[in-house]
C-alpha positions in Angstrom: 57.3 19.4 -63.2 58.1 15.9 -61.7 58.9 13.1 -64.1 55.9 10.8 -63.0 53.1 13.6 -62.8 54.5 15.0 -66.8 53.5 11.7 -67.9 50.2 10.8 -66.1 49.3 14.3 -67.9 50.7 13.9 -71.3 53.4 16.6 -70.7 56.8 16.2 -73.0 60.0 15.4 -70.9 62.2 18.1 -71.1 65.3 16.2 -72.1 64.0 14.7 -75.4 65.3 15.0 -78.8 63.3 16.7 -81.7 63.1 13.1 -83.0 62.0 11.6 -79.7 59.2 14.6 -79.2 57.5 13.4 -82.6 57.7 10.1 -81.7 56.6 10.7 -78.2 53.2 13.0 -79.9 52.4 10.3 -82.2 52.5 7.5 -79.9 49.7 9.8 -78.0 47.5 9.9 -81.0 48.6 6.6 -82.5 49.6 7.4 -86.0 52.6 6.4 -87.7 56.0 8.4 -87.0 57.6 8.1 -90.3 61.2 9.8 -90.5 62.0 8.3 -94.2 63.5 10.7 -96.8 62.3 9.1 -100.2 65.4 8.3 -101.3 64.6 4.6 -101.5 68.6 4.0 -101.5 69.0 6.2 -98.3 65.8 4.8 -96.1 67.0 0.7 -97.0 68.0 -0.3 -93.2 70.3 -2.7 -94.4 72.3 -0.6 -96.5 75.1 1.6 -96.2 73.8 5.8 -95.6 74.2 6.4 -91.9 71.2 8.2 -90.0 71.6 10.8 -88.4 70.5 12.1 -85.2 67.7 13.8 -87.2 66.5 9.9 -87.3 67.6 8.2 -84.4 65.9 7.8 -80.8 67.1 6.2 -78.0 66.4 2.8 -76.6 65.4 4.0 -73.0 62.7 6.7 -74.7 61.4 3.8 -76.9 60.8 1.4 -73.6 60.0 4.0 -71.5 56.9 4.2 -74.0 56.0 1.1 -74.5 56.1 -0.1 -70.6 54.5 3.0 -68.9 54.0 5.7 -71.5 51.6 8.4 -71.4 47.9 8.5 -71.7 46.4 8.7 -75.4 44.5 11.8 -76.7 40.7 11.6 -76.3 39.6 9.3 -79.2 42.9 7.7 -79.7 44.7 4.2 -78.7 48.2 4.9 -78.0 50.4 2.5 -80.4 54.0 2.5 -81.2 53.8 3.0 -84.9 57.4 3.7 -86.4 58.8 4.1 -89.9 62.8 5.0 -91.5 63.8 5.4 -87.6 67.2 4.4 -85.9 67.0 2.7 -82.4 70.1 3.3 -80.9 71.2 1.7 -77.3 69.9 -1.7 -76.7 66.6 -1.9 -76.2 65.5 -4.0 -72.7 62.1 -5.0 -72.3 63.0 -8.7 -70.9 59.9 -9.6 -68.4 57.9 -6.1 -69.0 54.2 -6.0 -70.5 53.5 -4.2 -73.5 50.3 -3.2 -73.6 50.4 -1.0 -76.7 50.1 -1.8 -80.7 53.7 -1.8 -81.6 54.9 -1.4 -85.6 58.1 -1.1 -86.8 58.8 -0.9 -90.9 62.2 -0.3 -92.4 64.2 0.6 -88.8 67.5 0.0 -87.7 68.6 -1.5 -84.2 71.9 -0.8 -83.4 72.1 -3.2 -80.7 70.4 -6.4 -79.8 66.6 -6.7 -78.8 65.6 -8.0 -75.9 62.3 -9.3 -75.1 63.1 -12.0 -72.9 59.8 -13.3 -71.1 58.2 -10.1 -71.8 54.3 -10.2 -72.9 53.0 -8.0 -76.0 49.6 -8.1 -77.3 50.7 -8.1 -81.1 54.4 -7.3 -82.6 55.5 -6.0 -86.1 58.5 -5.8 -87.2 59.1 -5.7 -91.0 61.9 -4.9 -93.4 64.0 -3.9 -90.3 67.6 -4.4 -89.0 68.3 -5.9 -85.9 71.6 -8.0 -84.8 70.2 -9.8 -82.4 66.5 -11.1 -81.0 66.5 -12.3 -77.5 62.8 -13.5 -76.8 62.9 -16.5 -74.9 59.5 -17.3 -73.5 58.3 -14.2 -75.2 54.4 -14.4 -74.9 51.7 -12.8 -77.8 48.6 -12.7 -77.9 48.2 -11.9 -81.1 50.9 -12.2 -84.1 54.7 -11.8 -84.0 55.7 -10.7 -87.3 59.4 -10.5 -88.6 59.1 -10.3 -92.4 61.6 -9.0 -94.7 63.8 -8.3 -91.3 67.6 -9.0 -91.1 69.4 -10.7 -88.3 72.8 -10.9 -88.4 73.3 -12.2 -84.8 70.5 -14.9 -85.2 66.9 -15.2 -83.2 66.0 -16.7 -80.1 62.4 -17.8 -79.4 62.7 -20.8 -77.1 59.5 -21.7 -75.3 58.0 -18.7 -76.7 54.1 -18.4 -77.0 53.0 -16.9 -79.8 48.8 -16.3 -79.7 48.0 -16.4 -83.7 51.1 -15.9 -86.3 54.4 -16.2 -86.4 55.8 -14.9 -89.6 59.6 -15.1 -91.0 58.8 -14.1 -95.0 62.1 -13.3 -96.6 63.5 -12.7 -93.5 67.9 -13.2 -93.4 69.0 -14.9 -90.5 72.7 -15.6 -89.7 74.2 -18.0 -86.9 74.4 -17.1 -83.3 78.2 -18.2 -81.4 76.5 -21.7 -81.3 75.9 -21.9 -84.9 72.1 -21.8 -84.4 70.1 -19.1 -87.2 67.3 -19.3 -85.1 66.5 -21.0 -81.7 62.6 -22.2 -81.3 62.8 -25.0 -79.4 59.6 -25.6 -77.5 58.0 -22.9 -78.9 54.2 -22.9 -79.8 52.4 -20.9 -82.5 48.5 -20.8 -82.4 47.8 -20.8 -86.1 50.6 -20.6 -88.5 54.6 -20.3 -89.1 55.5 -18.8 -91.8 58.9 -18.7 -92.9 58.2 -18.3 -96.7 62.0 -17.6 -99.2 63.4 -17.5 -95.7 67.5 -17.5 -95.5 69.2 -19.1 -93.0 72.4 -19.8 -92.4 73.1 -21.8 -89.7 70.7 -24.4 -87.7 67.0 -23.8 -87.9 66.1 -25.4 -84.8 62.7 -26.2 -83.8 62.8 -29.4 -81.2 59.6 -29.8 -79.8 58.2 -26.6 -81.2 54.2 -26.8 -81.8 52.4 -25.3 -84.9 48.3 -24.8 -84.6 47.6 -25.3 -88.6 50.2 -25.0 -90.7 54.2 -24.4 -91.2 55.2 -23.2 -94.7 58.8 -22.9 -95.6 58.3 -22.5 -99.6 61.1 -21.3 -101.3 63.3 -21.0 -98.6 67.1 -21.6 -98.2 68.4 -23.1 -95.5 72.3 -24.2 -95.4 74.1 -24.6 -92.4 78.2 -25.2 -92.9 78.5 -24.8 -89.2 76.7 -27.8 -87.5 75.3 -31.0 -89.1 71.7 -29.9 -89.7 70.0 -26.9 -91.3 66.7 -28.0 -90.0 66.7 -29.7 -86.7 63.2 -30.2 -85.1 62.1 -33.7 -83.8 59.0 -34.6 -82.2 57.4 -31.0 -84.0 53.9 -31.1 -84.6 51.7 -29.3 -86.9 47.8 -29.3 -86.5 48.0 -29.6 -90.3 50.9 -29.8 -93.1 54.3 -28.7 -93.2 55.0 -27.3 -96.8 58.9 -27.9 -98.3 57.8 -26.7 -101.6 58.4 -24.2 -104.1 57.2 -20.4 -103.8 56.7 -18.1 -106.5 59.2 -15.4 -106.1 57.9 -11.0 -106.1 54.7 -12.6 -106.4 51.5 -11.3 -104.7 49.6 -14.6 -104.3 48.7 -15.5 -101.1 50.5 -17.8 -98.9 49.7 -21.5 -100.0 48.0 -20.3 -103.8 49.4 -21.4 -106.9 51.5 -19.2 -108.7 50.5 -17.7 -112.0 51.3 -18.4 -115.3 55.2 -16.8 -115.6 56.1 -16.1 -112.3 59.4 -17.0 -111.1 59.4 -20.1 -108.8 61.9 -20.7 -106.2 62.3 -24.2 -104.8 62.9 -25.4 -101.0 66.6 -25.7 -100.6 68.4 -27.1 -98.0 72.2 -27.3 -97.7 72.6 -29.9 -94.3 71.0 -32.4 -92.5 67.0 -32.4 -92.4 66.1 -34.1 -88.9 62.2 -34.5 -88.4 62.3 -37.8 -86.3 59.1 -38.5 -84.4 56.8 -35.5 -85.5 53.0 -35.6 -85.9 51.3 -33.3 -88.6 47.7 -33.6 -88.9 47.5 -33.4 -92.9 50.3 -33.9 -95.0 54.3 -33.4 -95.3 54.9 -31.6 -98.5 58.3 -32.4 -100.5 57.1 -31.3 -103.8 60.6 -30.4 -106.1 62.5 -30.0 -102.8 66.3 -30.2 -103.4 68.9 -31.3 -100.6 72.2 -31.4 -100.7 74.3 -33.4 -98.0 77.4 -34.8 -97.2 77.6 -38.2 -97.2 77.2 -38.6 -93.0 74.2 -35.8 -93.2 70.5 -37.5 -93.9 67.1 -36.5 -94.1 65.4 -37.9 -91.4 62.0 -38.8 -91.1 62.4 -41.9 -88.6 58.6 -42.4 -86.8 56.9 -39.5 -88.7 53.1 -40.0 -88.4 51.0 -38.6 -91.2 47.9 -39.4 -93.4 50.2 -38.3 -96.7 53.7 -37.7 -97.1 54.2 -35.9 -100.4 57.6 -37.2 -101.5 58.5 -35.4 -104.7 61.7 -33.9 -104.2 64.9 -34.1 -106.0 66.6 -37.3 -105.2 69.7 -36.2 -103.4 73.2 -37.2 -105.0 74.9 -37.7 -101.6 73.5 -38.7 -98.0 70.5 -40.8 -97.1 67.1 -40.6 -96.6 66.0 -42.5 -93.4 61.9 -43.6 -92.9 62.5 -46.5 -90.3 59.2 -46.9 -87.9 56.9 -43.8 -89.9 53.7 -44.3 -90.6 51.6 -42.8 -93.2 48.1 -43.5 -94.9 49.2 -42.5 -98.3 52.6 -42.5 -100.0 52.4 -40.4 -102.7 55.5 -40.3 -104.4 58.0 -40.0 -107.8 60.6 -43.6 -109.1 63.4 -40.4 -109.4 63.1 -38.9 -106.3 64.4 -41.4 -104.5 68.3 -42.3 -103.4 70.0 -45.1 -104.9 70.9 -48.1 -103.2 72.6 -47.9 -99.6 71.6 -44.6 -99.3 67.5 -45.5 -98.0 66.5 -46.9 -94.7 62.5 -48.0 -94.4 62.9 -51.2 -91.5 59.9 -50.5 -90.1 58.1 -47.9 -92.4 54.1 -48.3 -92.8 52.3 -47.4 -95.6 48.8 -48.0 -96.5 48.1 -46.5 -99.9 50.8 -46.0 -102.9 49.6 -42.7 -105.3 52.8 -42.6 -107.7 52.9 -39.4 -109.8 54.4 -40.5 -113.2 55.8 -43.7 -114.1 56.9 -46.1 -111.6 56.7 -49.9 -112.8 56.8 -52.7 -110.8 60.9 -53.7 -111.3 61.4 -49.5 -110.4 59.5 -50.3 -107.2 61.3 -53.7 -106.6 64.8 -51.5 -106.7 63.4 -49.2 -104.3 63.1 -51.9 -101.6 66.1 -53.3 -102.7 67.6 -50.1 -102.3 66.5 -50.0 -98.7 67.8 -53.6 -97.5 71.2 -54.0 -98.0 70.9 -57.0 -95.8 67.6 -59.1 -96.9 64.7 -57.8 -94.6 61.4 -59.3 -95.7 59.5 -56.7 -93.7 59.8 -53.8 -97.0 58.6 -56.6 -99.2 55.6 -57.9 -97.6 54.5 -54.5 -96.9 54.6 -53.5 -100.2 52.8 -57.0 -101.4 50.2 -56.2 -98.8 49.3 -52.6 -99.8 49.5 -54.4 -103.8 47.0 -56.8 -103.0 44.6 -54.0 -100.6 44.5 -52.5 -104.0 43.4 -55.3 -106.1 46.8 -56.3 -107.5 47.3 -59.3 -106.6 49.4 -60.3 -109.3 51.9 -57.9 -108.9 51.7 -58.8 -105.0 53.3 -62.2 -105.8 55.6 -60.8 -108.2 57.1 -59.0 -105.0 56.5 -62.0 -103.0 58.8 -64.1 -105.3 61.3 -61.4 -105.7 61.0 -61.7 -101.8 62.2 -65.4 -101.9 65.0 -64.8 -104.5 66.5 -62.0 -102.3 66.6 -64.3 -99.3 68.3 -66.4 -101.4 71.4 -64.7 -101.6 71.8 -64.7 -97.4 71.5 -68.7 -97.7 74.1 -71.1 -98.0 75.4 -73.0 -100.7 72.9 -76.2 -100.3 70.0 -74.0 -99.3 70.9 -71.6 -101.9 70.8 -75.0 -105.0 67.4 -75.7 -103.2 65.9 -72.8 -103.5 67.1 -72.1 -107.2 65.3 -76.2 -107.8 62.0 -74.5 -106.3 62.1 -71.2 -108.2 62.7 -73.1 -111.6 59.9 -75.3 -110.6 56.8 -73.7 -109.1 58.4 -70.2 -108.4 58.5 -71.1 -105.0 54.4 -71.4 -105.0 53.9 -68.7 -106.4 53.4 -69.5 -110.6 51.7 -73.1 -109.2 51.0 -73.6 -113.0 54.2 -74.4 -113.4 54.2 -77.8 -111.7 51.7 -78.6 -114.1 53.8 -77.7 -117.3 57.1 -79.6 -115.6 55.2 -83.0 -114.7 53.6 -82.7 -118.5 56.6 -82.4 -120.4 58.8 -85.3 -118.1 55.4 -87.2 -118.7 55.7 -87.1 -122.5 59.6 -87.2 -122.6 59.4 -90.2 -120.3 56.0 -92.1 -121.8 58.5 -91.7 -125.2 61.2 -93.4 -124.0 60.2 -96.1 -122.1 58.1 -96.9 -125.2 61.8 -98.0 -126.7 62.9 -99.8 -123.4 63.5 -103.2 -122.7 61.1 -104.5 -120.0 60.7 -108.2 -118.7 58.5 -109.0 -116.3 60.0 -109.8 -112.8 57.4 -112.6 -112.2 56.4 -114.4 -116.0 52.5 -114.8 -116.6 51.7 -111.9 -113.4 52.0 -108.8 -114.9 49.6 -106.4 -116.0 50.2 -105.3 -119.8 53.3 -103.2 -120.7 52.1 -99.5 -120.7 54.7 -96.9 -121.1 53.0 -93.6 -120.3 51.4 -95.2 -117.1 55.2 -96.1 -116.4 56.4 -93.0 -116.6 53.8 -91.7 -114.5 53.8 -94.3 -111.7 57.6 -93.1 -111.0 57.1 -89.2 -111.3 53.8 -90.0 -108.4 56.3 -90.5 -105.4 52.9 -91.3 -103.2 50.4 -93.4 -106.0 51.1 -97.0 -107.3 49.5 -97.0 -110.1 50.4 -100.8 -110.6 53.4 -100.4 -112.8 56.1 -100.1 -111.1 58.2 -103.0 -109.4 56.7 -105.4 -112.1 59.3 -104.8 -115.1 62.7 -105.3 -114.5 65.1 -102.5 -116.6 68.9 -102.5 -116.7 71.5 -100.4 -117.6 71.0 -96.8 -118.7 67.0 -97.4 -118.6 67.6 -98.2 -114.9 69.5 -94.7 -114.6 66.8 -92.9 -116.8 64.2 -94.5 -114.1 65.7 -93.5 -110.9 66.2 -89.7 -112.4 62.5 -89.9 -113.1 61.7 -91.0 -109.5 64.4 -88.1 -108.0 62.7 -85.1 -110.1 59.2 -86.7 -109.0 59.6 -86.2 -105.3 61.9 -82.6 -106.0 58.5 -81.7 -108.1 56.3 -83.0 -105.2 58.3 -81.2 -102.7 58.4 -78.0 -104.3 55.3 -77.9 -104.7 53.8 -78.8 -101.2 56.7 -76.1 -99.9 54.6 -73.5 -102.3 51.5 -74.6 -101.5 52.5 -74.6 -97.5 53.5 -71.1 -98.2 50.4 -70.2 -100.1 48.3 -71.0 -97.1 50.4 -69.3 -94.8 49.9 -66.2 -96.4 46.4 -66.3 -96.7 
């Protein structure tokens, strides 16, 4: 019997193992090929029982399969359907197309997979144990599915196509020689990544990588001590949010549900840099309870993010910054202590339309949070945030952040600008509290009007003068621009002559303050 007619018929090889002959039959008829013992302890792929020959097949038998493998029995679709098997040999399908079903639970790989360029219809592989994934450019139609699975030599999907769902639930991944966990860059997913309680170690890197709806990495762990992010994927988008957020842990509630009542959550936890600099996501980011630990040079980056709503509700990180120079969101929906302290936040440029705080955050809390983000004065934070204030009806609180605008500028000034500027915020609060001009010309009114009632006055020119009136004095020398006839007409001396020229100084300081508000007032509007 030649090799190629065996096969067209069905026929067994005649050098296969006992193991390889079952697995051979049951590809034929599609079933499962399960060579578990029970033993829970023995069958875990990641542990350490070795597996016999009894449970191992060879590499070559399980491609040979897959990439021109016999016909199925009459009623049947051939699928590779294993179970508790050992792979041994490397196993090369790099540019070969796989037509059949292929399943894999709770198998070991002793050497690397590689499915470089190769194109499956749909790919399972859970609770297995493979060093390595090679799949660049790897091509689904349907789902690629790695839960529970353990990779101690990292994953490679760059520019891979995956047709529906990629999912990475609970899956271990450890660095490749570059430091990478896993390599997606430019890869593209139809519907949704899922990478739920994931652990990596080492750079989860997703640079231009495209999502269809969503990409959920609840409860995972991602740390990298090897390079400076743990999470490195500018310009990724997602069709609709990217979830940082907590996951309930031996839960059976599906992906996305809340958790119930008592079951252990596990929060999003990333140890390195987090750098999602010019991505688009159709609905939302998601920080909720996120925690990330940095160095001090590592940051989370979110510089030109474009969003309707970015969820930030994380832990505020205790070293490192959080950068949101040139993103722009609809809604801002966020918590006072999840944000860094001062030096530690960057916003030049950030866009905002709505603010939807969850909890307390007063109006001096979110005056230190643009504070915190100009350590050099930069009116651009402030005017956005008076502009969204006064959108929403606050306008009171929008000059409140106006003022505070002014007095920060103040600081940058020089010494003479700096005196001027403390004369106008005393005054009128640089426009902004006009009703103060009106309280400060009334009380040097009264204080004047009493004590020019005491003052020595002769006339400059006897018998053509109007009548002596000391409140219309007072005010004809704090009105720098109206004569109201009294003025020039009585001659003071000494300290009445000094108490009349301070009068006329804080008349034109009051005057100019408050054209310099009111200037500024119509600017604005």
């Amino acid at each position: 019997m030649t090799e190629g007619a065996g096969i067209r018929a069905g026929d067994l090889p005649d050098d296969l193992t006992a193991a390889e002959a079952g697995m051979w039959q049951a590809f034929r008829n599609g079933s499962t090929y399960d060579l578990s013992s029970g033993d829970a302890a023995v069958d875990d792929p990641h542990g350490e029982h070795r597996w016999g020959p009894e449970r191992t097949v060879r590499a070559r038998i399980v491609a040979w399969l897959l990439l021109d493998g016999p016909p199925a029995l009459a009623g049947r679709v051939s699928a590779l359907k294993l179970r508790g098997v050992q792979v041994s040999g490397t196993l090369e399908l790099s540019g070969g197309i796989v037509v059949p079903y292929v399943e894999m639970r709770g198998c070991r790989f002793e050497r690397e997979l590689l499915l470089p360029e190769a194109r499956f219809t749909t790919v399972r592989l859970v609770d297995c144990s493979v060093p390595r994934l090679e799949a660049a450019r790897v091509h689904t139609e349907g789902d690629l599915h790695l839960p529970r699975c353990r990779f101690p030599g990292g994953v490679r999907l760059t520019d891979a196509h995956i047709g529906t769902d990629l999912m990475l639930n609970q899956a271990i991944v450890h660095p490749d020689r570059a430091g990478r966990s896993i390599a997606a860059d430019g890869m593209t997913v139809g519907q949704d990544l899922q990478a739920e309680l994931l652990e990596s170690e080492g750079e989860l890197s997703l640079r231009s990588a495209k999502v269809g709806v969503s990409l959920s990495l609840r409860g995972a762990r991602l740390s990298s001590p090897y390079t400076r992010h743990a999470l490195n994927a500018p310009q990724l988008t997602v069709g609709r949010t990217l979830y940082l957020t907590p996951a309930g842990v031996g839960a059976s509630t599906p992906s996305g549900a809340t958790p119930a009542r008592g079951t252990r959550i596990q929060r999003f936890e990333c140890r390195g840099g987090v750098r999602l600099d010019d991505g688009r996501f159709g609905d939302a980011v998601d920080l909720e309870r996120a925690r990330f630990v940095f160095t001090d040079d590592q940051e989370l980056s979110l510089r030109r993010v474009q969003t309707p709503e970015l969820r930030f509700l994380g832990e505020r990180p205790q070293r490192g910054k959080v950068a949101l120079s040139g993103a722009r969101v609809v809604n801002l929906v966020d918590r006072a202590s999840a944000w860094p302290g001062p030096g530690n936040l960057h916003m030049g440029g950030f866009q905002y339309e709505n603010l939807v705080p969850l909890g307390p955050f007063p109006l001096t809390e979110r005056l230190d949070w643009v504070a915190a983000a100009t350590a050099e004065y930069n009116p651009e934070p402030y005017e956005r945030l008076a502009s969204v204030l006064r959108a929403g009806g606050e306008d009171e609180d929008a000059r409140e952040v106006l003022l505070a605008k002014q007095r920060r500028r103040r600081e940058s000034l020089p010494l003479a600008a700096k005196l001027w500027g403390y004369a106008q915020d005393w005054t009128v609060a640089y426009g902004y509290r006009p009703g103060r001009a009106a309280v400060w010309m009334a009380v040097l009114w009264a204080a004047g009007s009493l004590a020019f009632a005491h003052a020595s006055h002769p006339p400059l020119q006897p018998g053509a003068h109007p009548p002596w009136n000391p409140a219309l004095f007072a005010l004809d020398l704090l009105l720098p621009v109206i004569d109201l006839g009294q003025v020039g007409v009585w001659q003071l001396s000494g300290g009445w002559q000094w108490l009349a020229a301070v009068m006329v100084l804080l008349g034109w300081v009051l005057a100019t303050t408050v054209a310099a508000g009111a200037t500024r007032m119509l600017r604005r509007n």
